[in-house]
N, CA, C, O and CB atoms as a CASP TS submission, in Angstrom:
PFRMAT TS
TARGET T0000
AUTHOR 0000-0000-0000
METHOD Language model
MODEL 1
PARENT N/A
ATOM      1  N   UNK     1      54.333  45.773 -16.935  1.00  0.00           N
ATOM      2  CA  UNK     1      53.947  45.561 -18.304  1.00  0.00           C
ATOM      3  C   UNK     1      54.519  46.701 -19.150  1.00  0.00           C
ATOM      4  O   UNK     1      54.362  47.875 -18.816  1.00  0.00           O
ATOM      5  CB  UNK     1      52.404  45.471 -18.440  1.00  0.00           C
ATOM      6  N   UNK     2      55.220  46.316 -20.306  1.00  0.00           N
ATOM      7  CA  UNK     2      55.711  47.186 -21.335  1.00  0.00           C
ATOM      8  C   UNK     2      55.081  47.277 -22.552  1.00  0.00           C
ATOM      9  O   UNK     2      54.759  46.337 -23.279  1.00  0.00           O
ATOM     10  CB  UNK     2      56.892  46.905 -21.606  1.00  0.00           C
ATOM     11  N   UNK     3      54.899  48.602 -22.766  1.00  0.00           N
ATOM     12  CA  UNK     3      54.263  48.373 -24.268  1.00  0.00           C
ATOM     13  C   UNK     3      55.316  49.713 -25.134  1.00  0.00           C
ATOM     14  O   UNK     3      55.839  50.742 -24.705  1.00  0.00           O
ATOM     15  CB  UNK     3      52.042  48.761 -24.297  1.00  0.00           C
ATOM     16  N   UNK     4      55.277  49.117 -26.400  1.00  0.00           N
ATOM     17  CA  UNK     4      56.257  49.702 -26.855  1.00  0.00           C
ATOM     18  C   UNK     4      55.719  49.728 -28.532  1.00  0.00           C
ATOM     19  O   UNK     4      54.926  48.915 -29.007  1.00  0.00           O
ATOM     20  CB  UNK     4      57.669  48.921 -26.406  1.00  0.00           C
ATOM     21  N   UNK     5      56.346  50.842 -29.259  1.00  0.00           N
ATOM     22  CA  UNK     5      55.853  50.407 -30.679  1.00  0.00           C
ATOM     23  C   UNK     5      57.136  51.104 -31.409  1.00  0.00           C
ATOM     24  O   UNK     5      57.365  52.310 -31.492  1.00  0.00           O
ATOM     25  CB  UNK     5      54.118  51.054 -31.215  1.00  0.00           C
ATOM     26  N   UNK     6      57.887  50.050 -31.902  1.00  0.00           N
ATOM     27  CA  UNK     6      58.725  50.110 -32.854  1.00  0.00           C
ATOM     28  C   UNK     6      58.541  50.567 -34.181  1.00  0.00           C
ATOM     29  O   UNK     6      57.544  50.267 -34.837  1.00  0.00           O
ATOM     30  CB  UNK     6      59.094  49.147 -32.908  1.00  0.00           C
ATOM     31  N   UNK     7      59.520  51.328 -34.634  1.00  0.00           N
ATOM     32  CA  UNK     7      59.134  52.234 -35.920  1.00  0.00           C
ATOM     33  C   UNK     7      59.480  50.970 -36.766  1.00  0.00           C
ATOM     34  O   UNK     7      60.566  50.433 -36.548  1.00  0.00           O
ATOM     35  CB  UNK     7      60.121  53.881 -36.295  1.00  0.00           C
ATOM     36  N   UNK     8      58.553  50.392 -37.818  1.00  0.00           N
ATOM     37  CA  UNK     8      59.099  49.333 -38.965  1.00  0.00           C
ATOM     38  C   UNK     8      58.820  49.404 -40.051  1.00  0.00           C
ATOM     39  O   UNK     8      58.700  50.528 -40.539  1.00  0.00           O
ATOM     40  CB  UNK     8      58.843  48.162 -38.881  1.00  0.00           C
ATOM     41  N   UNK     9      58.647  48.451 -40.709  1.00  0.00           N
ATOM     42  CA  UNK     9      57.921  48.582 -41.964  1.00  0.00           C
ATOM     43  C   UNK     9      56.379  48.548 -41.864  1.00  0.00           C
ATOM     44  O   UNK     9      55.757  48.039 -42.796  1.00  0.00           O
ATOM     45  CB  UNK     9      58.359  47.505 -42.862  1.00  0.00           C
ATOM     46  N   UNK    10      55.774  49.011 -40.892  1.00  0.00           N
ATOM     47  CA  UNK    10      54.026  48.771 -40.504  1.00  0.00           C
ATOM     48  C   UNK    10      53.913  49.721 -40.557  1.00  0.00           C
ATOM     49  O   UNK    10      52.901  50.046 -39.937  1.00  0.00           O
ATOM     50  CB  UNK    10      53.302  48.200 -39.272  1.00  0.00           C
ATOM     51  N   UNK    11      54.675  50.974 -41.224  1.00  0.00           N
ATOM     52  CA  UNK    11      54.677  52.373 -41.354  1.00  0.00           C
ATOM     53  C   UNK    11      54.307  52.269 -43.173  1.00  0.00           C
ATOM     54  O   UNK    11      53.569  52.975 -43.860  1.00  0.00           O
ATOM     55  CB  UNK    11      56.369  53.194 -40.746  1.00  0.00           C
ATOM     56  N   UNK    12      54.835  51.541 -43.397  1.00  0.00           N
ATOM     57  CA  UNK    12      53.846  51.703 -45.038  1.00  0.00           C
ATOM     58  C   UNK    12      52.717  51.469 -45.414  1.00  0.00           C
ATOM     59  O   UNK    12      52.315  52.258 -46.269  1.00  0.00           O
ATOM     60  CB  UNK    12      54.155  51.058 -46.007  1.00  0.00           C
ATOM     61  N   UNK    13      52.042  50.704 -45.124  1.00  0.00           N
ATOM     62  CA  UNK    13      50.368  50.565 -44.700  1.00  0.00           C
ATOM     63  C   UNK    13      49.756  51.943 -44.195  1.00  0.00           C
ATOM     64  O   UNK    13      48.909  52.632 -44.763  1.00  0.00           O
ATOM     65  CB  UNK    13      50.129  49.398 -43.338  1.00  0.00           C
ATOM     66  N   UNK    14      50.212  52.104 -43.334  1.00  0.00           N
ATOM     67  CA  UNK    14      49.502  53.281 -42.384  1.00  0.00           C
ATOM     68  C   UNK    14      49.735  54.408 -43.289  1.00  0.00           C
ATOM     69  O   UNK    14      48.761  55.125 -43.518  1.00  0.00           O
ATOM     70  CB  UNK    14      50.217  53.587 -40.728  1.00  0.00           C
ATOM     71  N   UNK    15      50.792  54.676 -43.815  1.00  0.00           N
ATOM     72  CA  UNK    15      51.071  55.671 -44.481  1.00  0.00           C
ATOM     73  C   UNK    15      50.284  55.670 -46.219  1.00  0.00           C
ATOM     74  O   UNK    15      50.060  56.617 -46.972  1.00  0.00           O
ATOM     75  CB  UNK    15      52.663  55.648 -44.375  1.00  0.00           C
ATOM     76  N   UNK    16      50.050  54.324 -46.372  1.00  0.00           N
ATOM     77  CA  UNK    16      49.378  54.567 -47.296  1.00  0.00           C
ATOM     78  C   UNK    16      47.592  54.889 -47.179  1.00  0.00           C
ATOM     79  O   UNK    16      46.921  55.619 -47.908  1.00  0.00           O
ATOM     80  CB  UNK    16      49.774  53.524 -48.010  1.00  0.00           C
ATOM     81  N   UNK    17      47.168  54.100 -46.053  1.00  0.00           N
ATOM     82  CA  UNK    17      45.831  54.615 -45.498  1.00  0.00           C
ATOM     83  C   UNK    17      46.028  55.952 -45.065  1.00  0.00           C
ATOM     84  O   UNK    17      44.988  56.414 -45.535  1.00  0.00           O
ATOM     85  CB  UNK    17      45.269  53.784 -44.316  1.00  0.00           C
ATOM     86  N   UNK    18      46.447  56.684 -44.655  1.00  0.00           N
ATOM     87  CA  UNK    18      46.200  57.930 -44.658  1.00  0.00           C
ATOM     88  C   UNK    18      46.558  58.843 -45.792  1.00  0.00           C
ATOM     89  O   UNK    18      46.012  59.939 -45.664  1.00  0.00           O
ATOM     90  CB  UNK    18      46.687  58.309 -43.656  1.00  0.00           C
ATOM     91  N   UNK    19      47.464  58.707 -47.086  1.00  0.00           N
ATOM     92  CA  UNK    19      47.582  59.202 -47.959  1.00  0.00           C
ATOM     93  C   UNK    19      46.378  59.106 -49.194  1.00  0.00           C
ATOM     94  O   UNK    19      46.013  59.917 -50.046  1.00  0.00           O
ATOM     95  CB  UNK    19      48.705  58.838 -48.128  1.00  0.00           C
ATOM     96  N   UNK    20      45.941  57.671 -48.848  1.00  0.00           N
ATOM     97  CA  UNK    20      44.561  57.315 -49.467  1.00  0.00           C
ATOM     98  C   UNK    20      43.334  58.202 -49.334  1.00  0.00           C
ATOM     99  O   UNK    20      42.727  58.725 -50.269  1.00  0.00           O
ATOM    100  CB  UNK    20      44.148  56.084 -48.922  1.00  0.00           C
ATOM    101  N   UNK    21      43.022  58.307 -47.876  1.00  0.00           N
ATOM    102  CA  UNK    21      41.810  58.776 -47.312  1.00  0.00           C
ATOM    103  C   UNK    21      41.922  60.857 -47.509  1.00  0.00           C
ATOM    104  O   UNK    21      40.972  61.611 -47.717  1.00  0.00           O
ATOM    105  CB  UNK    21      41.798  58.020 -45.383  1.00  0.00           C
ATOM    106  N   UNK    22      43.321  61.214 -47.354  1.00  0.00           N
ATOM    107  CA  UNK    22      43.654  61.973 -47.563  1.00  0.00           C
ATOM    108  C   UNK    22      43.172  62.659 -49.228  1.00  0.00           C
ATOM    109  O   UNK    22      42.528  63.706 -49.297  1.00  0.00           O
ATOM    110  CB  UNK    22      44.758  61.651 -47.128  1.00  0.00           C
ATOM    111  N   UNK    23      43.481  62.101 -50.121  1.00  0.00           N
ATOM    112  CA  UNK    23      43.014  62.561 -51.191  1.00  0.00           C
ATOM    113  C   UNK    23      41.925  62.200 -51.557  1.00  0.00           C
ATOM    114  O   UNK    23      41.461  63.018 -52.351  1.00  0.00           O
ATOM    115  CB  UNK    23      43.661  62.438 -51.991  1.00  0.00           C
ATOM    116  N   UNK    24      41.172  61.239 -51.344  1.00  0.00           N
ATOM    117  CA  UNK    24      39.891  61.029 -51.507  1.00  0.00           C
ATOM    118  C   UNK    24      39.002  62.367 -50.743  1.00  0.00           C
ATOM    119  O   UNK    24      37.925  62.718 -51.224  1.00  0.00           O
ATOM    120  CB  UNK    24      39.611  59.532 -50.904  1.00  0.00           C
ATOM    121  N   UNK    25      39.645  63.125 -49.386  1.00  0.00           N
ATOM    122  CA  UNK    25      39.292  64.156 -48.664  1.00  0.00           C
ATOM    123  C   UNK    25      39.050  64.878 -50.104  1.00  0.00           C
ATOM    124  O   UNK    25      38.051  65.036 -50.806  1.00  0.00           O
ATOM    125  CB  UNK    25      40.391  64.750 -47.473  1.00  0.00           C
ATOM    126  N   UNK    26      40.343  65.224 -50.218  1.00  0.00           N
ATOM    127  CA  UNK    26      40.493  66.655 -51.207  1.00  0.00           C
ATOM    128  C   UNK    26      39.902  66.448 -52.580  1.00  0.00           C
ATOM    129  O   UNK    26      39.500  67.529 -53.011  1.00  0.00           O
ATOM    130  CB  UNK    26      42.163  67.118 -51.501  1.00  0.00           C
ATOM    131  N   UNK    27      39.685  65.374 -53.492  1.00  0.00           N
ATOM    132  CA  UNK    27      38.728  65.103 -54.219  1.00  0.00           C
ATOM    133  C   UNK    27      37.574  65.212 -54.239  1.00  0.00           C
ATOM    134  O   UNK    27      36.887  65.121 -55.256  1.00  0.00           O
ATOM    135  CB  UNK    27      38.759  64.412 -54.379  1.00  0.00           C
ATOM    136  N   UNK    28      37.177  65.422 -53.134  1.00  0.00           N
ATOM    137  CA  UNK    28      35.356  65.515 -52.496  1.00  0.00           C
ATOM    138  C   UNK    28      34.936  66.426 -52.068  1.00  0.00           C
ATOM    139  O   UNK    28      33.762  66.573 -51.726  1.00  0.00           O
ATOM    140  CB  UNK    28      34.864  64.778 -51.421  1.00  0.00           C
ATOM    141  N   UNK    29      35.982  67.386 -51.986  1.00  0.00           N
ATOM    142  CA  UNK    29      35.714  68.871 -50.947  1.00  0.00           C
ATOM    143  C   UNK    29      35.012  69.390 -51.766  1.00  0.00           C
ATOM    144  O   UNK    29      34.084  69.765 -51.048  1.00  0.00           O
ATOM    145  CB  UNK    29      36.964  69.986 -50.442  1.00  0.00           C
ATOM    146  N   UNK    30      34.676  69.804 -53.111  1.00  0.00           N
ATOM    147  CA  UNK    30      34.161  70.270 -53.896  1.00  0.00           C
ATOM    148  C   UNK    30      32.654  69.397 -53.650  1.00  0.00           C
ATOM    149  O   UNK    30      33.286  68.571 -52.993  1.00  0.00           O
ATOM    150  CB  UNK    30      35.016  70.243 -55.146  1.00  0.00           C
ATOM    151  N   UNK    31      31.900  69.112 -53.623  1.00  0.00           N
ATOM    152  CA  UNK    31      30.752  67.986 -54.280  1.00  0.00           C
ATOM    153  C   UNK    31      29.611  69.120 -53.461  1.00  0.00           C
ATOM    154  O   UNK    31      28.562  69.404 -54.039  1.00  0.00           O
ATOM    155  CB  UNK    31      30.821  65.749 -53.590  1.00  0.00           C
ATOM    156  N   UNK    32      29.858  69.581 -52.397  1.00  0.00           N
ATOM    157  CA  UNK    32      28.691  70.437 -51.854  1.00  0.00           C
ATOM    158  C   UNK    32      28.112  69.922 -50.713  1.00  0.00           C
ATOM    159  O   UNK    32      28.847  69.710 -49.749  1.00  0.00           O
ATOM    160  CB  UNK    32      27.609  70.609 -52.801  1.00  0.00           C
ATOM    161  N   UNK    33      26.592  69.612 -50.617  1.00  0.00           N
ATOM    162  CA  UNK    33      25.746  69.722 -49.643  1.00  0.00           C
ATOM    163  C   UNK    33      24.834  68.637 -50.372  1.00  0.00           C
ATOM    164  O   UNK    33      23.748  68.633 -49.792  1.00  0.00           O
ATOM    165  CB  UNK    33      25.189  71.248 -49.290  1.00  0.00           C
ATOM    166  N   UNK    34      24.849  67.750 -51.377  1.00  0.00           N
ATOM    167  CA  UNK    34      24.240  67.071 -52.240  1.00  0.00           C
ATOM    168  C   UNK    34      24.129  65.425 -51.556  1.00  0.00           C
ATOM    169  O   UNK    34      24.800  64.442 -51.873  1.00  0.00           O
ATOM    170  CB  UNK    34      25.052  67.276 -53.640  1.00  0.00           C
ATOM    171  N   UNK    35      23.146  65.524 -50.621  1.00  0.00           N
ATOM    172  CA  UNK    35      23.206  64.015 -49.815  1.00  0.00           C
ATOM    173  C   UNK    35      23.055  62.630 -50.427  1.00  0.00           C
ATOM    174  O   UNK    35      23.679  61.594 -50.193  1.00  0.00           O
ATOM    175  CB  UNK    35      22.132  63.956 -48.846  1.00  0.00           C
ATOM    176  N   UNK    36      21.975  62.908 -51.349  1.00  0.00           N
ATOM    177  CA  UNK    36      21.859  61.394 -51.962  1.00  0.00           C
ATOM    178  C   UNK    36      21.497  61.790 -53.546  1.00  0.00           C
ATOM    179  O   UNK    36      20.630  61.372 -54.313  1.00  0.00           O
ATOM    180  CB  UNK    36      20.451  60.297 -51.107  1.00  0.00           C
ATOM    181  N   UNK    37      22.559  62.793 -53.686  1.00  0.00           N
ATOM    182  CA  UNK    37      22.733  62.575 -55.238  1.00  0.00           C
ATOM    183  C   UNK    37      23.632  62.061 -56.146  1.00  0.00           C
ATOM    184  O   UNK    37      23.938  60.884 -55.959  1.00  0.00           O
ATOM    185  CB  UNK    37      22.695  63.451 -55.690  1.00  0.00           C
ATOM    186  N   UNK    38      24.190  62.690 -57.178  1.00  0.00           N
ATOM    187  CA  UNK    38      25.376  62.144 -57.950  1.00  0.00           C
ATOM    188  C   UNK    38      26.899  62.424 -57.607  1.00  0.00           C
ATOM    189  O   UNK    38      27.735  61.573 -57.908  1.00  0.00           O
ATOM    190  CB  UNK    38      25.208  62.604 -59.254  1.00  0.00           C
ATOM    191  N   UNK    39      27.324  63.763 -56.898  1.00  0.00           N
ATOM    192  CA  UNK    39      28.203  64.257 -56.124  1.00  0.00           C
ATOM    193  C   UNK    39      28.147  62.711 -54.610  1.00  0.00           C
ATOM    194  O   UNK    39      29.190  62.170 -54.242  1.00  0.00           O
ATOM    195  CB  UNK    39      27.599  66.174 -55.728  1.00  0.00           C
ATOM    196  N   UNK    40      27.280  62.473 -54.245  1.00  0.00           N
ATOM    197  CA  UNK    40      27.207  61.469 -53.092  1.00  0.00           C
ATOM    198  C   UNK    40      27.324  60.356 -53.260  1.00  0.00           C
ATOM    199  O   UNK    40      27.347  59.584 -52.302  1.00  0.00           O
ATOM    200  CB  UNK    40      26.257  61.428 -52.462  1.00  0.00           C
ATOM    201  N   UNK    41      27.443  59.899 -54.643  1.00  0.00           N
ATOM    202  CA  UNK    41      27.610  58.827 -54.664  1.00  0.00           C
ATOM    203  C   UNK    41      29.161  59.003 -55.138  1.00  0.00           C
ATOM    204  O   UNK    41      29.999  58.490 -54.396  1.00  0.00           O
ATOM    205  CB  UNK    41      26.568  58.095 -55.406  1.00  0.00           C
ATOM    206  N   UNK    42      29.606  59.659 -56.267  1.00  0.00           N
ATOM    207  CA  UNK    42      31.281  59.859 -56.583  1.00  0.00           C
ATOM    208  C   UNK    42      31.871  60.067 -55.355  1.00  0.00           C
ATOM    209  O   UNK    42      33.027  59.653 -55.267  1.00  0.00           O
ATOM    210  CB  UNK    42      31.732  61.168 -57.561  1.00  0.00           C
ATOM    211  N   UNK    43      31.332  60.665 -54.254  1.00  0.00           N
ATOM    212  CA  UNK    43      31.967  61.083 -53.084  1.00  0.00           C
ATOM    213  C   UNK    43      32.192  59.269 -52.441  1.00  0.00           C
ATOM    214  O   UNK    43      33.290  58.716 -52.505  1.00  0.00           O
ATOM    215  CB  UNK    43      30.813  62.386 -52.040  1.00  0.00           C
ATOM    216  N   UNK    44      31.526  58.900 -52.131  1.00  0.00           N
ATOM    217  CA  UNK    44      31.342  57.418 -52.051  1.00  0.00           C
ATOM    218  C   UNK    44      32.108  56.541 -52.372  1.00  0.00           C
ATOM    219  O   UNK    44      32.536  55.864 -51.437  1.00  0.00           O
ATOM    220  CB  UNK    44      30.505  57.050 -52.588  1.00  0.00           C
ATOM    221  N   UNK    45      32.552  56.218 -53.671  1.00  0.00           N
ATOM    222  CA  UNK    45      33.387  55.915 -54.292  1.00  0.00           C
ATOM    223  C   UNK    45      34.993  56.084 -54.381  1.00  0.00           C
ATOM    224  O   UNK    45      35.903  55.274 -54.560  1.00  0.00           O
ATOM    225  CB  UNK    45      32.916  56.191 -54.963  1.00  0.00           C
ATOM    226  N   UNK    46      34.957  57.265 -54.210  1.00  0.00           N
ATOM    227  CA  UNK    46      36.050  57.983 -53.438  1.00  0.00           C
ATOM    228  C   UNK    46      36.622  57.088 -52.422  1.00  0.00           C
ATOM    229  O   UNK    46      37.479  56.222 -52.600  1.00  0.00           O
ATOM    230  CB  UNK    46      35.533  59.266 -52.739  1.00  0.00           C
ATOM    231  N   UNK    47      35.941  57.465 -51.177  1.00  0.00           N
ATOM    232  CA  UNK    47      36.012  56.798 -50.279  1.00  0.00           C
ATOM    233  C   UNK    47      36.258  55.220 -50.330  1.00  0.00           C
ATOM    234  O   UNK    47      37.125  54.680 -49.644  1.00  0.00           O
ATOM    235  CB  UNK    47      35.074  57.141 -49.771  1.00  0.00           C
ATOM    236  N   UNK    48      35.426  54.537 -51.194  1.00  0.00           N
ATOM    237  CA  UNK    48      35.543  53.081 -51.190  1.00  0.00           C
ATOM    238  C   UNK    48      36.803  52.753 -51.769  1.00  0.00           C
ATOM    239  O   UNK    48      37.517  51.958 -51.158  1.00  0.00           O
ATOM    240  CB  UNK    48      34.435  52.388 -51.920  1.00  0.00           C
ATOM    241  N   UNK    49      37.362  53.449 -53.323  1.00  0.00           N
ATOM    242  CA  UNK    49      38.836  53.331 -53.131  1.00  0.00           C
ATOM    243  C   UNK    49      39.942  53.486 -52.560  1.00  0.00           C
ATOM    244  O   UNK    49      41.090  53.079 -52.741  1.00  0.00           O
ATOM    245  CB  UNK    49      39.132  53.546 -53.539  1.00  0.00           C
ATOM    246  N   UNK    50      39.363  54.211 -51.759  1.00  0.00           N
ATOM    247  CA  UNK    50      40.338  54.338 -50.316  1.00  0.00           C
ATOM    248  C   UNK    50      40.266  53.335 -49.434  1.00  0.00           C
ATOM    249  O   UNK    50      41.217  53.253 -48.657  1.00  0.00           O
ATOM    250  CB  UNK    50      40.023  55.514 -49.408  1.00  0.00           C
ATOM    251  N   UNK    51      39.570  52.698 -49.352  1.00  0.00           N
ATOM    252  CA  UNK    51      39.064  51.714 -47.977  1.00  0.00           C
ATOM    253  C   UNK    51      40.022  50.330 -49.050  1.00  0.00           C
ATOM    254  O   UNK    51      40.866  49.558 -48.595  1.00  0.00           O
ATOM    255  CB  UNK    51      36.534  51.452 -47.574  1.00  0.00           C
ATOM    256  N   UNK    52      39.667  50.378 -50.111  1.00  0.00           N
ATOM    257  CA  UNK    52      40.312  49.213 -50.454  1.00  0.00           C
ATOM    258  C   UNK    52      41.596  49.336 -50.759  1.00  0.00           C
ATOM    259  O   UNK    52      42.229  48.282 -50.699  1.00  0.00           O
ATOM    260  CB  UNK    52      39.754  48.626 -51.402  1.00  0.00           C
ATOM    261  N   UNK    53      42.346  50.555 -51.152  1.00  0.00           N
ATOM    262  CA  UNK    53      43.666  50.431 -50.738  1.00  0.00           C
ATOM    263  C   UNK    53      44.142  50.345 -49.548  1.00  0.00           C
ATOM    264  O   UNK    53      44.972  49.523 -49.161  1.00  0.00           O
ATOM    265  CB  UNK    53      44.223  51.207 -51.116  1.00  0.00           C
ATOM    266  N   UNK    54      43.653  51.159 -48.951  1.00  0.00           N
ATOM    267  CA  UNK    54      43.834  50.607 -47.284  1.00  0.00           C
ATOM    268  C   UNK    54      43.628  49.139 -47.303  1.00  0.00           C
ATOM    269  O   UNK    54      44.572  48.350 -47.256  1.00  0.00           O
ATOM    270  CB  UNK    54      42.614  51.285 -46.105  1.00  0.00           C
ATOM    271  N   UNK    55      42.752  48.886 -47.353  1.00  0.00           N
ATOM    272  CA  UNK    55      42.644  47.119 -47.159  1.00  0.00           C
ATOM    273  C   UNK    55      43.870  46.245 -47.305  1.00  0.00           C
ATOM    274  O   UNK    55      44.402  45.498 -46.483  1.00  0.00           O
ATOM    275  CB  UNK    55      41.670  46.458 -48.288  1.00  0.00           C
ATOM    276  N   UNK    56      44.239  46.574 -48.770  1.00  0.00           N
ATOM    277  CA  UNK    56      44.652  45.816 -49.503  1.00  0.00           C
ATOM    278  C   UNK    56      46.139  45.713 -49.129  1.00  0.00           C
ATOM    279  O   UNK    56      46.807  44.739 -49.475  1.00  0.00           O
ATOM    280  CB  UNK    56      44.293  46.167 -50.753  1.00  0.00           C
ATOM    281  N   UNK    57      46.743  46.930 -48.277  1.00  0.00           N
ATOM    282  CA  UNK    57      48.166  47.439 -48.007  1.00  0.00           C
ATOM    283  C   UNK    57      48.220  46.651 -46.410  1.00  0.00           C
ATOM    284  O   UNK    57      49.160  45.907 -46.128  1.00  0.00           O
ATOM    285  CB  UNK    57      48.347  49.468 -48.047  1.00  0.00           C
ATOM    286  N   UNK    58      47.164  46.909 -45.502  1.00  0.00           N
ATOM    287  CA  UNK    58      47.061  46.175 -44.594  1.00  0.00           C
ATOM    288  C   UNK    58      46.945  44.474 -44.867  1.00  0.00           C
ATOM    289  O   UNK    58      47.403  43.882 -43.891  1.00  0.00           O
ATOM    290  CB  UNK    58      46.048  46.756 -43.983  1.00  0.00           C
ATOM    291  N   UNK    59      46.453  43.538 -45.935  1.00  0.00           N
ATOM    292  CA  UNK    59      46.580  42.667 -45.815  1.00  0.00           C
ATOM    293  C   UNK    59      47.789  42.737 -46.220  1.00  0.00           C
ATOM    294  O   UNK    59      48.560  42.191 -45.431  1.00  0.00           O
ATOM    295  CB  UNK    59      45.798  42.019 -46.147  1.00  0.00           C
ATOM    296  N   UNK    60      48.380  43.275 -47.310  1.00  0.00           N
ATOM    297  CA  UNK    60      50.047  42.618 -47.500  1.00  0.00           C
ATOM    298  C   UNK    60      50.596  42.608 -46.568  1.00  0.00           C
ATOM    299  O   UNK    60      51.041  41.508 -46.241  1.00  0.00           O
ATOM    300  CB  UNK    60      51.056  43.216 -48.313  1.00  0.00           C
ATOM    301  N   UNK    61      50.849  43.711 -45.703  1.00  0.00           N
ATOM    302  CA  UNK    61      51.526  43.706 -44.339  1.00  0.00           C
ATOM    303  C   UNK    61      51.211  42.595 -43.168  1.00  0.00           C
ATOM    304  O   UNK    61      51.949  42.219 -42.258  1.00  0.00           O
ATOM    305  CB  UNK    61      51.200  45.015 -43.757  1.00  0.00           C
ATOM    306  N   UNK    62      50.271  42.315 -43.396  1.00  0.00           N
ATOM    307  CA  UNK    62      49.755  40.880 -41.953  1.00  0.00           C
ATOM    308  C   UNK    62      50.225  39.813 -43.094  1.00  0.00           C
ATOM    309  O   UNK    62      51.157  39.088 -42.744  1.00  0.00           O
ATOM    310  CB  UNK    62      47.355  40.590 -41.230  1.00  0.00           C
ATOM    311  N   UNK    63      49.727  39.620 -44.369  1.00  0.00           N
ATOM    312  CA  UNK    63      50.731  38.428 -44.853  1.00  0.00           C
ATOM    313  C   UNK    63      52.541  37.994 -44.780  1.00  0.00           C
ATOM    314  O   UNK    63      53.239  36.984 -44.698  1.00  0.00           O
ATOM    315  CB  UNK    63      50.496  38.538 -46.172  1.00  0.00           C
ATOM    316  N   UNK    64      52.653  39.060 -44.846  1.00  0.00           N
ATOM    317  CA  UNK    64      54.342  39.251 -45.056  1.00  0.00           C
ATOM    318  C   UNK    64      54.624  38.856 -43.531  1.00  0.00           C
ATOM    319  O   UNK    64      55.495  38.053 -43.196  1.00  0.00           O
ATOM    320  CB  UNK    64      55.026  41.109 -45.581  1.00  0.00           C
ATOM    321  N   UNK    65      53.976  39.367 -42.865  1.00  0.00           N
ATOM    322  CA  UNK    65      54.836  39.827 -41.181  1.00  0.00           C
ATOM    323  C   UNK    65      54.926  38.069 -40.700  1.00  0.00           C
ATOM    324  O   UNK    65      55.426  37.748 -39.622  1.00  0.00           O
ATOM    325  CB  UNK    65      53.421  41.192 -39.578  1.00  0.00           C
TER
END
């Protein structure tokens, strides 16, 4: 059995989920120790625009392919 993973265009997705999640990091580093306050919820948000660009880069890529 061979398994193999070819460098393609499934490198732009990925690259955009981690460039996503990546700055949503560094946007949030600041907010503190503030669990379920207003910092926690922007922190949140953060995050959720990340999840949906991710999403959204991964479905183009499974549509296209």
């Amino acid at each position: 059995m061979t398994f193999t993973v070819d460098f393609g265009w499934w490198l732009v997705p990925a690259v955009i989920t981690l460039l996503s999640f990546g700055i949503a990091a560094f946007m949030s580093r600041d907010m503190g120790d503030d669990r379920f306050g207003a910092g926690a919820v922007i922190m949140f948000g953060f995050y959720l625009m990340a999840s949906v660009a991710s999403l959204a880069a991964w479905l183009v890529w499974a549509l296209a392919a």
